[in-house]
N, C-alpha and C positions, 0 to 999 in steps of 0.2 A: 457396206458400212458407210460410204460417202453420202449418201443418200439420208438414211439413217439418220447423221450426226450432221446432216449438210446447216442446217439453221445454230448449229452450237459448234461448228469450227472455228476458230481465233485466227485472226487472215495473219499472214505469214510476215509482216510486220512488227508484231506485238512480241515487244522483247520475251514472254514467254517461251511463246512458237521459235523463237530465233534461239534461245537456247538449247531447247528441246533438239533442233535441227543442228546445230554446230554440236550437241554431245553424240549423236547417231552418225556426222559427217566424220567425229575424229575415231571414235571406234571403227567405224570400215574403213577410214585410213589405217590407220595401226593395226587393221587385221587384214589390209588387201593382199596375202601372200596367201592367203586363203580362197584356193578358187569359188568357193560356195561363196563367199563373202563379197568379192569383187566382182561379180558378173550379176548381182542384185543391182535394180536402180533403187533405191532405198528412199523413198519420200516419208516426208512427216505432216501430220495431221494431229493439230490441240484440238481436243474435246471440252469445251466449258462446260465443268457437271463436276459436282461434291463427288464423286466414287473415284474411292481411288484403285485405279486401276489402269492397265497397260496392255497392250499385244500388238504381236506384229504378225502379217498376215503373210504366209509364203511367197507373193508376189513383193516383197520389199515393203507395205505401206503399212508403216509405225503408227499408231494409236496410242498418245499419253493422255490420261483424262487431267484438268487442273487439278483434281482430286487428291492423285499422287503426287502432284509437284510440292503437295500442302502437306502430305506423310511424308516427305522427305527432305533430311537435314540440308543437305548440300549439293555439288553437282553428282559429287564422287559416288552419293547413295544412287543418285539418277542414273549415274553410267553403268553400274552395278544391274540396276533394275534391266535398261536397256539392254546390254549386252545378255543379259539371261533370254528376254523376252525374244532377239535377235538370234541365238543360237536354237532354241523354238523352229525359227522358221528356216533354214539354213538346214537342220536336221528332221524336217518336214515331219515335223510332231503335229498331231491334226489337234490341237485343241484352239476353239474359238475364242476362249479369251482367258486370262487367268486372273484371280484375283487376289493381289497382296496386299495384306496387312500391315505395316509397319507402326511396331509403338514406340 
């Protein structure tokens, strides 16, 4: 997926990417009592692209597109989205990517 999306990542600067990554840092803080959760390296990757949409791939590497940053109110819907798309991968649900809608 790096590959992929290597020409449309948001370098990890961009106060986007920096939110995205400090909502994914305090979720596995707050769930490190969780060994599935704490023994992931969990990196984050912004995808610049209208789809909104999210996944996180069993090896810990999160995928927000801006898409969904732009379907969603606040952080709180974010950490919502997140923590679903994170327990996905933590309970090795094989699916590729999911796509949510929010109206």
């Amino acid at each position: 997926h790096l590959e992929e999306f290597a020409e449309q990542l948001l370098p990890v600067t961009d106060p986007l990417h920096q939110m995205v990554e400090q909502s994914v840092q305090l979720l596995a803080q707050r769930n490190k009592d969780i060994p599935e959760v704490s023994k992931v390296p969990w990196s984050v990757h912004v995808v610049e692209s209208s789809q909104i949409n999210a996944f996180v791939l069993p090896n810990g590497k999160v995928f927000v597109f801006t898409g969904m940053l732009g379907a969603v109110a606040d952080v709180d819907q974010l950490m919502i989205v997140l923590g679903h798309e994170m327990a996905h991968a933590i309970l090795d649900h094989s699916v590729s990517s999911v796509y949510i809608a929010l109206c």
